[in-house]
N, C-alpha and C positions, 0 to 999 in steps of 0.2 A: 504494500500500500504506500501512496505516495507519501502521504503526513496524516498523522493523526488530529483529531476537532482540535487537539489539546495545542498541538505542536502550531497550527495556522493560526491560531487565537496569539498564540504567543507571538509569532510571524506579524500578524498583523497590527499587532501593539508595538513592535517594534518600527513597522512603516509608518505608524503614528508620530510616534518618536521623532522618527528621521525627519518627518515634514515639520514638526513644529523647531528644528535645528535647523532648517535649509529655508523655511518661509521668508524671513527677513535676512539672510546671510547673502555677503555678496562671492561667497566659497565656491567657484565654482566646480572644484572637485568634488565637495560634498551634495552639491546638486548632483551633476552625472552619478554618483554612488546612491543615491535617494531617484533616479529615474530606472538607474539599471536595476534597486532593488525591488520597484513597483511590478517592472516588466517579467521580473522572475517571478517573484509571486502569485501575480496574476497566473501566468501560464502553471504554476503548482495548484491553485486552487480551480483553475480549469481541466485537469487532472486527475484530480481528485473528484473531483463531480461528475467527472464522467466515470470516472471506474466504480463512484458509490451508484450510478446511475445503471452501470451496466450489471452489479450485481443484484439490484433492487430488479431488472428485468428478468435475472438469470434464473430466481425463486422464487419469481411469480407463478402462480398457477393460468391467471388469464393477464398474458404479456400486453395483449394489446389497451386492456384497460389500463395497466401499469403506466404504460407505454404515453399514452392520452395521458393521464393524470402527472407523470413527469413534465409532459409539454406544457400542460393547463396552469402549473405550479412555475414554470420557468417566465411565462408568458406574461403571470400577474392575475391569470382568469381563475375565478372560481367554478 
């Protein structure tokens, strides 16, 4: 598995961090280090939702409602 809830929560408090250190800084190294760690991030927690997605398919009994109900929940629909 890519990251655990635990480990991206910590991830993502940590790009918290990084932005309120780079918002008024004129650093520009620390800005590039604060975009390259967004861009990773990101790409880990789109990773991660997909592999939680593909397994929530995997052990379903009726995939295509699964399937719909992923979409409906990504989309914002109820």
């Amino acid at each position: 598995m890519i990251g655990s809830h635990k480990e991206l929560k910590i991830s993502c408090k940590r790009k918290r961090n990084l932005y309120t250190l780079t918002k008024n800084s004129n650093d520009l190294k620390a800005r590039a280090h604060y975009m390259k760690y967004c861009k990773m991030l990101k790409k880990v927690i789109k990773e991660a939702k997909k592999q939680l997605y593909d397994r929530l398919i995997a052990k379903s009994d009726n995939k295509i409602k699964t399937t719909w109900n992923i979409i409906k929940n990504e989309t914002g629909r109820v």
